[in-house]
Structures are given as structure tokens and as C-alpha cells.
N, C-alpha and C positions, 0 to 999 in steps of 0.2 A: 722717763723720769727715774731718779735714782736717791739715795740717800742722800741728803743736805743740800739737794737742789732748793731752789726757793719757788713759790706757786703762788699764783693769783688765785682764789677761789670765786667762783662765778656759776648759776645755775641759768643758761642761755633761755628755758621757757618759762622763768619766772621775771625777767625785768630787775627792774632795780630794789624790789622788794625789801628783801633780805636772804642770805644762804646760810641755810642749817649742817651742824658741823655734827656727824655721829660721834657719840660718844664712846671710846674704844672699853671702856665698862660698862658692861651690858646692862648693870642693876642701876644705871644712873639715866636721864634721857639727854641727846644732844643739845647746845645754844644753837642760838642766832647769832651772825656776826654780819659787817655790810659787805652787799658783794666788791669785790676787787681786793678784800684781805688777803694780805699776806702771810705765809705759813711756812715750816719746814720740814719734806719731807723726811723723814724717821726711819719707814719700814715699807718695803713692796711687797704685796700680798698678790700671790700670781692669780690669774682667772680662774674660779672652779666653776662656773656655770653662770655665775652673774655679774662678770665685770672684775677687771684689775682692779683693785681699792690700794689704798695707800694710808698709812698711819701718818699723822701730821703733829707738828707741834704749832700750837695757835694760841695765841691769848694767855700764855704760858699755862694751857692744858694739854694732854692728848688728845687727839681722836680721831677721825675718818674720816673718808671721801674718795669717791669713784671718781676713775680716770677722768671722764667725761667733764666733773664739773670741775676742772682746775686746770692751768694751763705756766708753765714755767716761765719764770720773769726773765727775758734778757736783757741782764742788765751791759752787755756791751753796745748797742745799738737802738 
């Protein structure tokens, strides 16, 4: 994934719950949004021990999410 790609957010071992979006200001805490949101990615933050994270734009805020729980929309097919 890369800058301005587009993402589904989804967390696979929680169901259809909800997925929680880090907040890229650390003095604030993340929302909830429903899983299959839509987002854009921002910024790629490489692995330093705990996972690729990526900066998103969502819900016209900033914030976060590991590789693992978002996956990019194609929208040609």
C-alpha cells in the first residue's frame, strides 16, 4: 500500500463488531468506525518491531492502523 491508495478497514478476529481507529495524537484516544470503512492512506510508517502501520485519513480525521487490519479497494474489478 502507498500514499492515496484507498483501504477497507476490517479487524478479521473481531467480526462485525466494530474496528477501532488509533488516534495519530497520542494525548487523544482512537474512535470506532464500522468494519468495511473506507479510508485514505496518508503516510507509511516502515516496521520497527511491531508491524507496518500506516497514517489514514477517516471520518475526516487522522489516525492509524496496522497493516494487517485493512486491506486496499480495487476498485477496477
Amino acid at each position: 500500500m502507498k500514499p492515496g491508495d484507498l483501504v477497507r478497514l476490517y479487524e478479521p478476529n473481531r467480526g462485525d463488531v466494530y474496528f477501532t481507529v488509533g488516534n495519530v495524537d497520542r494525548n487523544q484516544s482512537g474512535w470506532a468506525v464500522p468494519p468495511g470503512t473506507i479510508a485514505v492512506v496518508t503516510k507509511v510508517i516502515p516496521d520497527k518491531g511491531d508491524g507496518v502501520t500506516y497514517h489514514i485519513l477517516v471520518d475526516g480525521k487522522l489516525g492509524w492502523v496496522y497493516e494487517e487490519d485493512c486491506e486496499v479497494v480495487n476498485e477496477t474489478g
